[in-house]
C-alpha positions as CSV (number, residue, x, y, z in Angstrom):
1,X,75.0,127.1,119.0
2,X,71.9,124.9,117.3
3,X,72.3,123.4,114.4
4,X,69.4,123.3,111.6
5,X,69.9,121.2,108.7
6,X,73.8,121.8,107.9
7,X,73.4,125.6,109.3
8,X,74.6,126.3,112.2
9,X,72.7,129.2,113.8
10,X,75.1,131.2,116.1
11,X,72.3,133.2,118.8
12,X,71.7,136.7,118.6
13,X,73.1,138.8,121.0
14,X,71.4,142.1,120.6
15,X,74.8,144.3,119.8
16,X,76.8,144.6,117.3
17,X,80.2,146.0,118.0
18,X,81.4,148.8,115.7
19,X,84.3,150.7,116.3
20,X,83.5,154.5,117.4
21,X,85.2,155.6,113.7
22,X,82.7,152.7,112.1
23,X,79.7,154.0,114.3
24,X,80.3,158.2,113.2
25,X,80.5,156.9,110.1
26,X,77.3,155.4,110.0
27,X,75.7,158.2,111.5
28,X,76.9,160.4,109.2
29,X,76.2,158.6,106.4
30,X,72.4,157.4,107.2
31,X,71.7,161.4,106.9
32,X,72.4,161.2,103.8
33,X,71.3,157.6,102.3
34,X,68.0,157.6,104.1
35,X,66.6,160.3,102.1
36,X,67.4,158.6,99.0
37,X,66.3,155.8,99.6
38,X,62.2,157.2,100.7
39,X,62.3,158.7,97.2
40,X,60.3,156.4,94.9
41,X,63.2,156.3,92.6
42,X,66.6,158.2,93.4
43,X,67.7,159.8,91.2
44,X,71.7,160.0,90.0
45,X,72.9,163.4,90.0
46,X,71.7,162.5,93.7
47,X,73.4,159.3,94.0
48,X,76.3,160.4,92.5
49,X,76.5,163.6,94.9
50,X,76.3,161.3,97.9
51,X,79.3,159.2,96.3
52,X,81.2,162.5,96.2
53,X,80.7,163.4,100.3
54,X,81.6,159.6,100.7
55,X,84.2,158.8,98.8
56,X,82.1,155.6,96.9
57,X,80.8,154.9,93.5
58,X,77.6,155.7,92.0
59,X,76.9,151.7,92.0
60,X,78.0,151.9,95.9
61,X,75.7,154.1,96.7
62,X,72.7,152.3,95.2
63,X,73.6,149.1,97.3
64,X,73.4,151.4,99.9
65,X,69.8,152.6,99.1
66,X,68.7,149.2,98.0
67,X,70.2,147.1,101.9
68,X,68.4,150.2,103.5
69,X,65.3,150.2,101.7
70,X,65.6,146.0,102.8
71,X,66.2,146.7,106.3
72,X,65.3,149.7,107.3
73,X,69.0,150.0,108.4
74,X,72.1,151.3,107.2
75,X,74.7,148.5,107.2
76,X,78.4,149.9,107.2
77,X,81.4,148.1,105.7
C-alpha cells in the first residue's frame, strides 16, 4: 500500500468480486438503466417504470442514471 498525503492508496487489482446473484443483477439491470441514461434528459414515467421492474425509488433510479452517465458503468449495491 502507498501512502499519499494522509490517503492511503490500496493498488488496483483489476476484478472486483461480485457474487453471481450481485453480477445477474447487474446485467439485468444495465439493460434497462443504460438506455436512460443516453437520453438527453430521462424522463419519469420512464424512471419510475424502471423502479417498478426493480423494486427502487424514482430518486434511486436517477442515481443510477446519473453514476452511469459518470462512469460509463453500472455500479450495483
Amino acid at each position: 500500500m502507498r501512502t499519499i498525503g494522509a490517503l492511503d492508496l490500496i493498488p488496483e487489482q483489476g476484478v472486483i468480486g461480485l457474487s453471481d446473484v450481485a453480477w445477474e443483477e447487474a446485467k439485468r439491470s444495465v439493460v434497462v438503466i443504460r438506455p436512460l441514461a443516453e437520453l438527453p434528459a430521462a424522463p419519469a414515467h420512464l424512471a419510475r417504470r424502471a423502479g417498478r421492474v426493480f423494486g427502487l425509488t424514482e430518486r434511486t433510479v436517477y442515481a443510477l442514471i446519473r453514476r452511469y452517465r459518470q462512469s460509463g458503468v453500472l455500479l450495483v449495491r
